[in-house]
Backbone atoms as SQL, in Angstrom:
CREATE TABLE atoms (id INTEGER PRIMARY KEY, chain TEXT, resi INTEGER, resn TEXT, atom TEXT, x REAL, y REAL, z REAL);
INSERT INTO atoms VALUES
  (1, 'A', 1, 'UNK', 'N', -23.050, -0.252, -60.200),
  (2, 'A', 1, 'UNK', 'CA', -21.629, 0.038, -60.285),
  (3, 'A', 1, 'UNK', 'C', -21.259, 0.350, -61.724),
  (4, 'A', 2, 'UNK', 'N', -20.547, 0.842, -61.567),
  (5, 'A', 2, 'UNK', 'CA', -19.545, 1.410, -63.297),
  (6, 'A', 2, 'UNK', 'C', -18.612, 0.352, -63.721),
  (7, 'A', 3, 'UNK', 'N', -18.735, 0.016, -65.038),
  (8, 'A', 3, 'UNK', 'CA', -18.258, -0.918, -65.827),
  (9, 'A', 3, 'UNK', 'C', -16.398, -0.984, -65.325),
  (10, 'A', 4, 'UNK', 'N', -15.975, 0.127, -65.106),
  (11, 'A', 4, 'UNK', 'CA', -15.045, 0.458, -64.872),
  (12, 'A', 4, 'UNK', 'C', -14.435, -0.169, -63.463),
  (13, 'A', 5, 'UNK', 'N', -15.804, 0.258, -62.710),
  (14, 'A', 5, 'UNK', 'CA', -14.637, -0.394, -61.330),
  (15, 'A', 5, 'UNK', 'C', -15.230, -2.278, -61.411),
  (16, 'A', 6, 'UNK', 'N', -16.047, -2.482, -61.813),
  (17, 'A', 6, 'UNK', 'CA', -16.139, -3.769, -62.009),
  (18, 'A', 6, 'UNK', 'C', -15.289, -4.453, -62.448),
  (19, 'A', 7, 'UNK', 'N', -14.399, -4.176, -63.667),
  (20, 'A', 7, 'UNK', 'CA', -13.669, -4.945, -64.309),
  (21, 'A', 7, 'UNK', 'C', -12.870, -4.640, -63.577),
  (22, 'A', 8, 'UNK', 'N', -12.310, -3.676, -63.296),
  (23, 'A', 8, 'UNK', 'CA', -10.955, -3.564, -62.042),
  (24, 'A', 8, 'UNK', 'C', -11.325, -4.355, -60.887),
  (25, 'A', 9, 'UNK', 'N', -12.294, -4.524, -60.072),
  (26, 'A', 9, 'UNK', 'CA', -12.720, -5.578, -58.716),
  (27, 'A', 9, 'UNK', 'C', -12.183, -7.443, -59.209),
  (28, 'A', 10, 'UNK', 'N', -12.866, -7.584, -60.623),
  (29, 'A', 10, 'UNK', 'CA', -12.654, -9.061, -61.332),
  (30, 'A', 10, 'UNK', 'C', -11.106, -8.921, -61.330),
  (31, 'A', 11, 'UNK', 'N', -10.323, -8.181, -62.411),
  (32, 'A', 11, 'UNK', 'CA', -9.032, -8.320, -62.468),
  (33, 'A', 11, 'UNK', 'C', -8.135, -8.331, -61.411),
  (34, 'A', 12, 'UNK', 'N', -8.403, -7.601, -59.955),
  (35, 'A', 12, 'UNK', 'CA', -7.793, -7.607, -58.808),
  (36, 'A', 12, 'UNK', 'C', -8.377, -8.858, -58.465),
  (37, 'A', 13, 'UNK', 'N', -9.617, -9.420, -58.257),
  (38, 'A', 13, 'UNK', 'CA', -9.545, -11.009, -57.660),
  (39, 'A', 13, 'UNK', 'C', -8.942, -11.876, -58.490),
  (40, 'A', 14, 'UNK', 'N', -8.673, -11.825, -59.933),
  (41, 'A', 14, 'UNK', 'CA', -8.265, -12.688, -60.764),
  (42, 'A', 14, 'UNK', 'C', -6.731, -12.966, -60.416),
  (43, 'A', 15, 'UNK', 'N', -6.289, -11.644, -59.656),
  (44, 'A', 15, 'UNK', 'CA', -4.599, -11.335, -59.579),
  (45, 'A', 15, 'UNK', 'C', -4.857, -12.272, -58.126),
  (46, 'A', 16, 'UNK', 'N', -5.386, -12.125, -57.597),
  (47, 'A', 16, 'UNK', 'CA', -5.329, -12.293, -55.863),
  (48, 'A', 16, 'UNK', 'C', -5.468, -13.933, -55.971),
  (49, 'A', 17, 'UNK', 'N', -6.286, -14.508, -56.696),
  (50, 'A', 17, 'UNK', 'CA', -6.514, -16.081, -56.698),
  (51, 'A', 17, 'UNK', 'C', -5.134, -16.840, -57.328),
  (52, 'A', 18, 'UNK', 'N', -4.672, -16.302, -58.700),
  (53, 'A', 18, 'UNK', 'CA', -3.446, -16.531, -58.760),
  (54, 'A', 18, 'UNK', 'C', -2.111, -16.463, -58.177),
  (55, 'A', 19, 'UNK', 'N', -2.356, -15.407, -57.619),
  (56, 'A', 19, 'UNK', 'CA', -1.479, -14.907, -56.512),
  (57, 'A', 19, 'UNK', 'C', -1.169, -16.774, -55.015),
  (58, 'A', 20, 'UNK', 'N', -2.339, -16.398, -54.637),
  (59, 'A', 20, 'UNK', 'CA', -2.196, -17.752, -53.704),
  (60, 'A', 20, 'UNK', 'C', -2.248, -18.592, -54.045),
  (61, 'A', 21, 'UNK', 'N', -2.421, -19.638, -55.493),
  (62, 'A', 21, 'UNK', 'CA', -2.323, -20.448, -56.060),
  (63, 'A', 21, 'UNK', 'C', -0.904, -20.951, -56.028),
  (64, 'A', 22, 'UNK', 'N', -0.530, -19.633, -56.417),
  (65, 'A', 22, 'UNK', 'CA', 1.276, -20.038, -56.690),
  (66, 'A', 22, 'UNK', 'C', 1.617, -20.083, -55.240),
  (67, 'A', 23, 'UNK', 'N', 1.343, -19.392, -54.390),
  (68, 'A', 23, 'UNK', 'CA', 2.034, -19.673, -52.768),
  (69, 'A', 23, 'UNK', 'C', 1.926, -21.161, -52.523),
  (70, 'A', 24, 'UNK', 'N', 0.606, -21.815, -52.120),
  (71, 'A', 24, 'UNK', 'CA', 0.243, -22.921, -51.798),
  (72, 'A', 24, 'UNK', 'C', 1.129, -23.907, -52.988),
  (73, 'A', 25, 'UNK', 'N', 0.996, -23.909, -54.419),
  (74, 'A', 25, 'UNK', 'CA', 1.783, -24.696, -54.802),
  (75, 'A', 25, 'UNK', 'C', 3.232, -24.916, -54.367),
  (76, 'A', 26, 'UNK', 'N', 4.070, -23.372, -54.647),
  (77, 'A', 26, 'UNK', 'CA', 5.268, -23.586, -53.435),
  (78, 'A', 26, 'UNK', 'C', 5.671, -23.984, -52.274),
  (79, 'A', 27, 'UNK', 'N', 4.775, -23.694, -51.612),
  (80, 'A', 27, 'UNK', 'CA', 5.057, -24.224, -49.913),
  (81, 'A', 27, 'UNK', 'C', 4.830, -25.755, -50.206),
  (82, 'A', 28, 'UNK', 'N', 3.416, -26.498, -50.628),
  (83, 'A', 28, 'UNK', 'CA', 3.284, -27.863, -50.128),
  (84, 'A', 28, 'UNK', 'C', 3.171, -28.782, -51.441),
  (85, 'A', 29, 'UNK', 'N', 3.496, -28.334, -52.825),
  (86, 'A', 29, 'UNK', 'CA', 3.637, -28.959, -54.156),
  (87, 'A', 29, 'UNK', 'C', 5.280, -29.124, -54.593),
  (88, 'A', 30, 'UNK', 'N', 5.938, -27.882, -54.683),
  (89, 'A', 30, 'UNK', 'CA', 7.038, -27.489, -55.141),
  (90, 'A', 30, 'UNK', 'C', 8.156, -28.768, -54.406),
  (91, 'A', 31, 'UNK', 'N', 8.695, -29.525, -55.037),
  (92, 'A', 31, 'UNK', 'CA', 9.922, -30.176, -54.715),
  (93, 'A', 31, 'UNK', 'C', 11.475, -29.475, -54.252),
  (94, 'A', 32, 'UNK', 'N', 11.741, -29.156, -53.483),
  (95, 'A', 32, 'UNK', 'CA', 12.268, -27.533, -52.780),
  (96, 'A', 32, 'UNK', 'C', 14.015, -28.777, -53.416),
  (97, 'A', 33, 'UNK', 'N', 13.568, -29.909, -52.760),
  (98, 'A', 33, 'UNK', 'CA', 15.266, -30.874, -52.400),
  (99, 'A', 33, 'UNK', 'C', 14.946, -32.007, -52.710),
  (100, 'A', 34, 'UNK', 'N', 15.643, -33.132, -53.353),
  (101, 'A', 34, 'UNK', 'CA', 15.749, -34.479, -53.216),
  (102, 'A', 34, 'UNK', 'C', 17.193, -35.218, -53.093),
  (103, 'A', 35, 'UNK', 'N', 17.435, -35.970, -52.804),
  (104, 'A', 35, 'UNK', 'CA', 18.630, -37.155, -52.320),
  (105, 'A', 35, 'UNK', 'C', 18.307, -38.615, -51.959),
  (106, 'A', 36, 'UNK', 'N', 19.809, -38.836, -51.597),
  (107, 'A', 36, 'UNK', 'CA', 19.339, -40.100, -51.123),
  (108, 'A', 36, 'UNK', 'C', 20.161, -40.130, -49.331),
  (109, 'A', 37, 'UNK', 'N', 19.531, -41.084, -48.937),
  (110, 'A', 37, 'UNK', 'CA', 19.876, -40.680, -46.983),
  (111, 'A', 37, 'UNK', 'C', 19.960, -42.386, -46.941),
  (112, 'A', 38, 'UNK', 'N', 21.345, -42.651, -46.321),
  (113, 'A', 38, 'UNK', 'CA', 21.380, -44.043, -45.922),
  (114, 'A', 38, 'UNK', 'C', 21.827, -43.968, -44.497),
  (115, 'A', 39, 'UNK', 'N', 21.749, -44.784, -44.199),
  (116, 'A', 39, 'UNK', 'CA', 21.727, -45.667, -42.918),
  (117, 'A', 39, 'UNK', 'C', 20.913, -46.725, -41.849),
  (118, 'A', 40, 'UNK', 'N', 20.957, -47.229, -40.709),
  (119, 'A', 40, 'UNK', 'CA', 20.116, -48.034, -40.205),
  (120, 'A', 40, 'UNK', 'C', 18.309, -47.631, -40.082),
  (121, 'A', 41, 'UNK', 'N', 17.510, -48.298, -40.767),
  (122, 'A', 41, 'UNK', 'CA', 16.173, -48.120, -40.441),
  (123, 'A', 41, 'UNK', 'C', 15.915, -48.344, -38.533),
  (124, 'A', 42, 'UNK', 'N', 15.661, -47.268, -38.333),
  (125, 'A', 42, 'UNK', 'CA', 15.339, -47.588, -36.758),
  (126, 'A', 42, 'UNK', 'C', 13.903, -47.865, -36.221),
  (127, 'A', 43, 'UNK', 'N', 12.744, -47.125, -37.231),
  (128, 'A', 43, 'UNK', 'CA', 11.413, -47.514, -37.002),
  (129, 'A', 43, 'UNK', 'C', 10.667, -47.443, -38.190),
  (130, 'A', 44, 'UNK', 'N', 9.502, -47.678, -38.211),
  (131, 'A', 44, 'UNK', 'CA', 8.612, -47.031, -39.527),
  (132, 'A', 44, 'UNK', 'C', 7.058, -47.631, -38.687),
  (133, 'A', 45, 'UNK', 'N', 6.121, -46.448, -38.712),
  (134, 'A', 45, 'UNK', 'CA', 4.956, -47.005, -37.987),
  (135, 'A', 45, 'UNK', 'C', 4.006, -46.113, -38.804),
  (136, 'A', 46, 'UNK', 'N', 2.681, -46.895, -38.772),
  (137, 'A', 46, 'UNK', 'CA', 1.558, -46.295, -39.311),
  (138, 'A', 46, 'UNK', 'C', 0.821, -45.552, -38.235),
  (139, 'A', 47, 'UNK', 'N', 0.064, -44.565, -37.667),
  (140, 'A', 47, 'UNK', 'CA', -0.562, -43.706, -37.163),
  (141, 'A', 47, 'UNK', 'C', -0.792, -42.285, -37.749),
  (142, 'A', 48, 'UNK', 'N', -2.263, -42.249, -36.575),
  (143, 'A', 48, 'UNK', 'CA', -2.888, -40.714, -36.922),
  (144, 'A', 48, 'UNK', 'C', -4.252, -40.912, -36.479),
  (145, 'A', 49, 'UNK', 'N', -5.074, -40.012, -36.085),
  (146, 'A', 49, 'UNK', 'CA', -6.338, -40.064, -35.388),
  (147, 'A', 49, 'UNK', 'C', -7.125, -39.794, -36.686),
  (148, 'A', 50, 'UNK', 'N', -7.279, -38.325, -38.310),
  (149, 'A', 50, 'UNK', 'CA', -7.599, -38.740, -39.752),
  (150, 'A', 50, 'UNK', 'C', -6.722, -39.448, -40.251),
  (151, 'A', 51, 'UNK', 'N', -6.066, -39.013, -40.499),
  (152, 'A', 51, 'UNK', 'CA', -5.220, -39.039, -41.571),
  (153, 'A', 51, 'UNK', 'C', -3.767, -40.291, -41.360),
  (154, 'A', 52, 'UNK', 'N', -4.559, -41.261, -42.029),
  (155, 'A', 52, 'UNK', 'CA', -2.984, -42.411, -41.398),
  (156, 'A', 52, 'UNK', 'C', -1.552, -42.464, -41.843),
  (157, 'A', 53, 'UNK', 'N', -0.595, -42.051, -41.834),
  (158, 'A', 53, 'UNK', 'CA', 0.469, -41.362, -42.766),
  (159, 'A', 53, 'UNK', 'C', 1.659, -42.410, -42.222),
  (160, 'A', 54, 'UNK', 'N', 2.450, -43.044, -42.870),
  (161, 'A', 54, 'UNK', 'CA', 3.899, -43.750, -42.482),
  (162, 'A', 54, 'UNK', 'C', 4.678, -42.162, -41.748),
  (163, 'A', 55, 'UNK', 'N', 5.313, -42.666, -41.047),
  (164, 'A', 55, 'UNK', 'CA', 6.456, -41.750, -40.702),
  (165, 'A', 55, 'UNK', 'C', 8.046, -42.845, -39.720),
  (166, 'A', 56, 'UNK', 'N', 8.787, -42.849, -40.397),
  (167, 'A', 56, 'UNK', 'CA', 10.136, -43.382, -39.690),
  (168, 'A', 56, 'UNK', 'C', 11.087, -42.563, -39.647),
  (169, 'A', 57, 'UNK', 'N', 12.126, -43.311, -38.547),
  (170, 'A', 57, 'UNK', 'CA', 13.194, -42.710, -38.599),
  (171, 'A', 57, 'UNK', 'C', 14.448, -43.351, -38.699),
  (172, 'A', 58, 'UNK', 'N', 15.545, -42.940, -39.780),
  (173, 'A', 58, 'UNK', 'CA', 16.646, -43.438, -39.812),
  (174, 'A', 58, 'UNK', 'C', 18.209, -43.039, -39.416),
  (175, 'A', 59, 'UNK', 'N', 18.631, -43.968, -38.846),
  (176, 'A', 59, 'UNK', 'CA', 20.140, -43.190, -37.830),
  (177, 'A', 59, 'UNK', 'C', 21.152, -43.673, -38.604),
  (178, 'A', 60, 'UNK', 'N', 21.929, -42.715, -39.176),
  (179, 'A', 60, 'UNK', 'CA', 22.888, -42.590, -39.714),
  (180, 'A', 60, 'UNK', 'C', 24.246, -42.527, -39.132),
  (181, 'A', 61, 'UNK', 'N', 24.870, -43.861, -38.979),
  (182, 'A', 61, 'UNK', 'CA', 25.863, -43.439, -38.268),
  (183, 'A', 61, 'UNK', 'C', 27.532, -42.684, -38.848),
  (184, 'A', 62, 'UNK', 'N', 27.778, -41.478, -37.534),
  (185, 'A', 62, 'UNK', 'CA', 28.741, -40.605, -38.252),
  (186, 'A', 62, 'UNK', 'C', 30.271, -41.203, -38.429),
  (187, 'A', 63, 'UNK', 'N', 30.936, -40.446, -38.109),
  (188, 'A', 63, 'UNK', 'CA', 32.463, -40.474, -37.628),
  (189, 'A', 63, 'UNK', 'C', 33.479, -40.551, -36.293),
  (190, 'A', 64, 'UNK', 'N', 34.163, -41.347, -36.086),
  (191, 'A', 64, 'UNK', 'CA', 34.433, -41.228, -34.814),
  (192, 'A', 64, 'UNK', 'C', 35.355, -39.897, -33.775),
  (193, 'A', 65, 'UNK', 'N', 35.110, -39.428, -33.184),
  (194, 'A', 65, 'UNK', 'CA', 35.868, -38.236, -32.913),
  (195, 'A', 65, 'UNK', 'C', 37.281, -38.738, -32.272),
  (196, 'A', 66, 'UNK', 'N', 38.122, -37.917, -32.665),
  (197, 'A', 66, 'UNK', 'CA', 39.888, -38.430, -32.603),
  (198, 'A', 66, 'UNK', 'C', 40.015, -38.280, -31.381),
  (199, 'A', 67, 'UNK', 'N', 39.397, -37.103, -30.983),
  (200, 'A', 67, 'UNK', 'CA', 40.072, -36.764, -29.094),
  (201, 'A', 67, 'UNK', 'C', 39.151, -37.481, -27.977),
  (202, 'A', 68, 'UNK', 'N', 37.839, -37.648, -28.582),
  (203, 'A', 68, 'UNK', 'CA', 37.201, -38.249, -27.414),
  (204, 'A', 68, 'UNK', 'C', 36.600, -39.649, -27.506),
  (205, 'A', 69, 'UNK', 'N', 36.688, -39.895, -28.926),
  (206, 'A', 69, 'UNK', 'CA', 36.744, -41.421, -29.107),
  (207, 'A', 69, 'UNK', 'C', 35.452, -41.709, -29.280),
  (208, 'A', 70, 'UNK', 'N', 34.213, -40.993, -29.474),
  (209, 'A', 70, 'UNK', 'CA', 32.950, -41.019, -29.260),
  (210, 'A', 70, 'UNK', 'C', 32.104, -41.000, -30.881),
  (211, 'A', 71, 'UNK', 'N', 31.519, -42.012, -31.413),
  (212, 'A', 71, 'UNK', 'CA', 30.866, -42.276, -32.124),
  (213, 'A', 71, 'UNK', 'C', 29.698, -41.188, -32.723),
  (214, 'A', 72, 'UNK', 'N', 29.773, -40.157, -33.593),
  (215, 'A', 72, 'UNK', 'CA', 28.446, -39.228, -33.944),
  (216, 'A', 72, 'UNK', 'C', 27.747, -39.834, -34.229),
  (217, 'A', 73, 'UNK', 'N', 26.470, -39.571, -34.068),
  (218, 'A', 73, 'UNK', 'CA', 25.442, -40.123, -35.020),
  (219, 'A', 73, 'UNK', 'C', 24.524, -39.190, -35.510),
  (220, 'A', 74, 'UNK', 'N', 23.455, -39.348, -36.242),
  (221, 'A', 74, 'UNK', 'CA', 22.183, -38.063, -36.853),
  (222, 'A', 74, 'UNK', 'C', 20.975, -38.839, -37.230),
  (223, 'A', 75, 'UNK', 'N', 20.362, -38.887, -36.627),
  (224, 'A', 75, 'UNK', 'CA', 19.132, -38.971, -37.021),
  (225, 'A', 75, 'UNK', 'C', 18.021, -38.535, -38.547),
  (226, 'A', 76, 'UNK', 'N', 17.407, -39.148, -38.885),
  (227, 'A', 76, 'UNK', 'CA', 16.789, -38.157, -40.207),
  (228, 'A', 76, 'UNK', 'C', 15.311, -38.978, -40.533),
  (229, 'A', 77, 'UNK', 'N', 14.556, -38.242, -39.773),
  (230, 'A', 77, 'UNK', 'CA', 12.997, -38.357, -39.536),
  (231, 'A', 77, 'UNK', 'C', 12.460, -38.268, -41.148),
  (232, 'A', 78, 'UNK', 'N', 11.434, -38.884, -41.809),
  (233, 'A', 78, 'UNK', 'CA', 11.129, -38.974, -42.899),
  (234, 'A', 78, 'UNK', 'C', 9.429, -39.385, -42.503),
  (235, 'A', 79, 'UNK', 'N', 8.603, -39.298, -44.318),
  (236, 'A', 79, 'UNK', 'CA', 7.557, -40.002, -44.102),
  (237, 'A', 79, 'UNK', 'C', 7.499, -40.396, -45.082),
  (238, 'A', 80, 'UNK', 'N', 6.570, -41.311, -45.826),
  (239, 'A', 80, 'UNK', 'CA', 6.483, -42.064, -46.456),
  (240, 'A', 80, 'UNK', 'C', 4.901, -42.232, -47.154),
  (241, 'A', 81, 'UNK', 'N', 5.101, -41.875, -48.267),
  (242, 'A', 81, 'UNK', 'CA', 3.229, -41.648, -48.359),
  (243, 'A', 81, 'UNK', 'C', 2.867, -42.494, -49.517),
  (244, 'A', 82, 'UNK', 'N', 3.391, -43.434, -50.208),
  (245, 'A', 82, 'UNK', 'CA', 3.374, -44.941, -50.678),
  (246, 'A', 82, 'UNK', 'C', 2.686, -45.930, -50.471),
  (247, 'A', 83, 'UNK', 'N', 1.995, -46.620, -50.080),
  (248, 'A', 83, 'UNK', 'CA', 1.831, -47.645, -49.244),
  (249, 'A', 83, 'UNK', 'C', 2.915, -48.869, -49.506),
  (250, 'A', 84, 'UNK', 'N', 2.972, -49.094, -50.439),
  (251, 'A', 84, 'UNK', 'CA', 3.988, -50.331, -51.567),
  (252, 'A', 84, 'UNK', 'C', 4.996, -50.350, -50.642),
  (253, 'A', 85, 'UNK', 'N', 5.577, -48.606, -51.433),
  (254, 'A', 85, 'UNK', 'CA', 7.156, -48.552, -50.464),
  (255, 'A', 85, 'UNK', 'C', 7.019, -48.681, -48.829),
  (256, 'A', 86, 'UNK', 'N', 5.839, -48.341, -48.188),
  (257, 'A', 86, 'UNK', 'CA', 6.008, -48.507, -46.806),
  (258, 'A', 86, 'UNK', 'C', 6.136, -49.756, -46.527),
  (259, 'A', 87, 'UNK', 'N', 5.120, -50.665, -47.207),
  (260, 'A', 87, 'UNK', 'CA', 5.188, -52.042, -46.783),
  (261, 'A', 87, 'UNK', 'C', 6.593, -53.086, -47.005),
  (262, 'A', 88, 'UNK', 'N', 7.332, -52.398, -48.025),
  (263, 'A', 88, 'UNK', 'CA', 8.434, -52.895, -47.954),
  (264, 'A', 88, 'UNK', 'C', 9.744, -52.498, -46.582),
  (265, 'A', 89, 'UNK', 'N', 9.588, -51.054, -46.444),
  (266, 'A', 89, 'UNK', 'CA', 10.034, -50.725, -45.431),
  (267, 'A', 89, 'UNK', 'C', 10.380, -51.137, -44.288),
  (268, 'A', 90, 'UNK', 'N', 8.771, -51.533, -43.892),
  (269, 'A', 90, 'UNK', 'CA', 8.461, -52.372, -42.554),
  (270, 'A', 90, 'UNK', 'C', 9.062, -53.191, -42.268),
  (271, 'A', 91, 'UNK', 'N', 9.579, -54.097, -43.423),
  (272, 'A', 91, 'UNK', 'CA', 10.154, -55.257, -43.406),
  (273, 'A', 91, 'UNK', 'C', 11.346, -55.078, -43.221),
  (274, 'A', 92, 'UNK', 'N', 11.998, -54.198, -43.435),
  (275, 'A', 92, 'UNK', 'CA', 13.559, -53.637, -42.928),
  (276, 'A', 92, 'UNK', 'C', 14.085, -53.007, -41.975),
  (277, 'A', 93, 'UNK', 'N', 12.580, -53.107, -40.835),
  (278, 'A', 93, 'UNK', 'CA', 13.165, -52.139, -39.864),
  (279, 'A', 93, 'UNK', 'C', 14.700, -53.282, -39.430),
  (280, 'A', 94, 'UNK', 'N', 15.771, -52.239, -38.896),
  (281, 'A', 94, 'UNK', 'CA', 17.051, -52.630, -38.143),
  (282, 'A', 94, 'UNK', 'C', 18.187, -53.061, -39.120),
  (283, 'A', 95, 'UNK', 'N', 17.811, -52.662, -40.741),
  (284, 'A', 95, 'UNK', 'CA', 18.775, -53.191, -41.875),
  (285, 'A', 95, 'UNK', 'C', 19.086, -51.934, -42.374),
  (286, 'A', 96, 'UNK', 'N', 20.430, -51.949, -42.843),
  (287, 'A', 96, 'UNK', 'CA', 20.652, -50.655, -43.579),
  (288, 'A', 96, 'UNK', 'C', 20.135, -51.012, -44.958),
  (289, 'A', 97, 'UNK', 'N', 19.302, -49.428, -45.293),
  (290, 'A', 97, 'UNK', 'CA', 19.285, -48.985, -46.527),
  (291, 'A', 97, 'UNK', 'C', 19.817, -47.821, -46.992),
  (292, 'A', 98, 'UNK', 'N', 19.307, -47.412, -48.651),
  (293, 'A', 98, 'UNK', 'CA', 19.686, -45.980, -48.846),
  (294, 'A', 98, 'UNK', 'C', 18.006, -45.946, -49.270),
  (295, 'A', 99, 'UNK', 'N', 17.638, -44.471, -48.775),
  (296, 'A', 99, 'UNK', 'CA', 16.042, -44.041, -49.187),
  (297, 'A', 99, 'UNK', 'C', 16.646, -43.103, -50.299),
  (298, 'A', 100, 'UNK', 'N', 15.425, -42.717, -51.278),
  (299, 'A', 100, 'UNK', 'CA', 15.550, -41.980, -51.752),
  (300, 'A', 100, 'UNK', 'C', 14.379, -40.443, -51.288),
  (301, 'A', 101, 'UNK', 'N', 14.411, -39.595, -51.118),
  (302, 'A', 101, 'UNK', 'CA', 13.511, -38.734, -50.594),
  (303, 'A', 101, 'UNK', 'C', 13.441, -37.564, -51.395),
  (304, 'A', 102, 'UNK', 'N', 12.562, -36.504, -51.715),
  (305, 'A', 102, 'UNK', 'CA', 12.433, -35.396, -51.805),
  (306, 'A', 102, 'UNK', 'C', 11.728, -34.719, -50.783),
  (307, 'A', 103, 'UNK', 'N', 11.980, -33.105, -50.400),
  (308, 'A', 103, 'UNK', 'CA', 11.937, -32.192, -49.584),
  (309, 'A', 103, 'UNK', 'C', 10.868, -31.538, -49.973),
  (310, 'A', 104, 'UNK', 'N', 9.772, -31.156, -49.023),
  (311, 'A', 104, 'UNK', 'CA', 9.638, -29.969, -49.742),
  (312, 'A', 104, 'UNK', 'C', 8.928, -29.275, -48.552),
  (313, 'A', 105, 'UNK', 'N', 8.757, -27.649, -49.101),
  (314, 'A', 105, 'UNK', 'CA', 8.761, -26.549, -48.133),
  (315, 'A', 105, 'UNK', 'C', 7.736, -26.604, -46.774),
  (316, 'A', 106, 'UNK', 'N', 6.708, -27.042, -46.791),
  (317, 'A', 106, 'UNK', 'CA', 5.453, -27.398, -46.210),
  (318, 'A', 106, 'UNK', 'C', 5.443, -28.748, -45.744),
  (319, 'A', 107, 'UNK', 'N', 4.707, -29.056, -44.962),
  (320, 'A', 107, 'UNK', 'CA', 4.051, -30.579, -44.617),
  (321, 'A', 107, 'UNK', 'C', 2.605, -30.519, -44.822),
  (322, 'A', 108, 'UNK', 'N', 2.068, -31.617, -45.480),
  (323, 'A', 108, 'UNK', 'CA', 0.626, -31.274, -45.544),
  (324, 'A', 108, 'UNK', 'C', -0.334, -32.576, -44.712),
  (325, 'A', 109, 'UNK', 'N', -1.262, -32.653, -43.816),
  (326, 'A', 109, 'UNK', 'CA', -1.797, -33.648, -43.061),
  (327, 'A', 109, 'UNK', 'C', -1.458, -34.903, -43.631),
  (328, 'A', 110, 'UNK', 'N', -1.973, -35.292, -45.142),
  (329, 'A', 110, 'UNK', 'CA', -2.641, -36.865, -45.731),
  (330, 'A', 110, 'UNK', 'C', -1.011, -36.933, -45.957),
  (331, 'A', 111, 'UNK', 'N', 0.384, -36.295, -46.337),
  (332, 'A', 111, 'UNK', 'CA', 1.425, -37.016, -46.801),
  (333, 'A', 111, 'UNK', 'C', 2.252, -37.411, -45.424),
  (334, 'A', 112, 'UNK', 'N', 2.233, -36.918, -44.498),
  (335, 'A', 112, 'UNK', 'CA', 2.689, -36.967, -43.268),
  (336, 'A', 112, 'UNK', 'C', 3.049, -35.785, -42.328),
  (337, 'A', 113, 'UNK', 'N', 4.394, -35.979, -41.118),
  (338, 'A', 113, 'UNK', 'CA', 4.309, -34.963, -40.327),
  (339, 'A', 113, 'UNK', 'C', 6.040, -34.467, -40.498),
  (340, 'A', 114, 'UNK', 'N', 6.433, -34.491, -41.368),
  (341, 'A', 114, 'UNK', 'CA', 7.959, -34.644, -41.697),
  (342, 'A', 114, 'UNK', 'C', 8.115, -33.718, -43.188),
  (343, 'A', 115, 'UNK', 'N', 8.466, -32.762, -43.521),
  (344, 'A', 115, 'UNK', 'CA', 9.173, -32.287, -45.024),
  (345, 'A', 115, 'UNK', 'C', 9.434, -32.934, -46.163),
  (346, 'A', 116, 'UNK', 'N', 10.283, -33.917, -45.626),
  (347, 'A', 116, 'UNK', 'CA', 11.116, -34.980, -46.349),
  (348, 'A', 116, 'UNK', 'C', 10.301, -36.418, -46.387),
  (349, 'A', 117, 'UNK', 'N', 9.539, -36.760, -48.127),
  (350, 'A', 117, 'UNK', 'CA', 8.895, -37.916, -47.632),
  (351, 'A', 117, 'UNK', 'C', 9.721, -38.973, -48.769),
  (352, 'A', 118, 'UNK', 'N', 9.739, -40.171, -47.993),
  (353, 'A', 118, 'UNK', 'CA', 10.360, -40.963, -48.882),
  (354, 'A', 118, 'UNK', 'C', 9.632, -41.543, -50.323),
  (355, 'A', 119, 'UNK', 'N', 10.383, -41.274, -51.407),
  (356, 'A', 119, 'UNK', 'CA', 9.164, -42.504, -52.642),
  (357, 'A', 119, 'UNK', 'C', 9.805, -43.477, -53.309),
  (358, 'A', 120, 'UNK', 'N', 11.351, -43.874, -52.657),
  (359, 'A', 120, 'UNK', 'CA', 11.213, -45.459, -53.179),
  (360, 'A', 120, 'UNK', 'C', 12.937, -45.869, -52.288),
  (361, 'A', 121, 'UNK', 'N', 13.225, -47.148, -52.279),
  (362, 'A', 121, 'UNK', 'CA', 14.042, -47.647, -52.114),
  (363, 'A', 121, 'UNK', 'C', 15.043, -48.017, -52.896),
  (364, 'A', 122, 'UNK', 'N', 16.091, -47.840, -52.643),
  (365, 'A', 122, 'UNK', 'CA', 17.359, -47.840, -53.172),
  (366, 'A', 122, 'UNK', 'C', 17.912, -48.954, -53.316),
  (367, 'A', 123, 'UNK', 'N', 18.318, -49.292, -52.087),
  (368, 'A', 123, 'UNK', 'CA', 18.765, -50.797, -51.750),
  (369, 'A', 123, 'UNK', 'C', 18.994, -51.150, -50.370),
  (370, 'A', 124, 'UNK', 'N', 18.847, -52.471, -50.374),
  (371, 'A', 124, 'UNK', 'CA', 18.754, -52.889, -48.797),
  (372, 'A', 124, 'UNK', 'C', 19.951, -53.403, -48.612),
  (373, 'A', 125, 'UNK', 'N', 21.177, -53.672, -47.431),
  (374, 'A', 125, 'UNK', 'CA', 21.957, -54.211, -47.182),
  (375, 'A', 125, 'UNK', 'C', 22.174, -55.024, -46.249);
């Protein structure tokens, strides 16, 4: 081959590896959102057939509606990839807290099955 298209073949894979580097960091590295989400802990359980990952869920209760008198509520599925913070968790299922969480674009197997994973506790009430 000619020196020429060689270095052009390297510099196009050099572009192409960087190229998906930055994708994959975005989708399942990049911190897209963070907050904090309070309300009643309703579960928190360890499972997975590899990969053992916390995942709970907490129900937030809404507002009451004026005309029909009916209580909203929302749900907000999380995971938890800590062990520390999970184990404290556990201990709160059915108590309100506030979590603190960040978002991000992807889910990846080992952090859990949820976007949003929790990394610490706020406070328990």
């Amino acid at each position: 081959m000619k020196p020429k298209i060689k270095k052009g073949i390297t510099i196009a894979t050099f572009i192409c590896v960087i190229v998906f580097a930055a994708i994959v960091f975005f989708k399942f590295y990049f911190v897209f959102g963070d907050g904090i989400k309070t309300g009643e802990l309703n579960y928190l359980d360890h499972k997975g057939f590899i990969f053992k990952t916390y995942d709970g869920k907490l129900t937030q209760t809404g507002l009451r509606s004026p005309t029909t008198g009916i209580v909203l509520s929302s749900e907000f599925q999380f995971s938890v990839q800590d062990r520390i913070v999970a184990d404290s968790l556990m201990r709160c299922s059915g108590k309100e807290v506030e979590l603190h969480y960040n978002e991000y674009l992807g889910m990846l197997p080992w952090r859990g099955v949820n976007k949003f994973v929790v990394d610490k506790i706020v406070s328990v009430k």
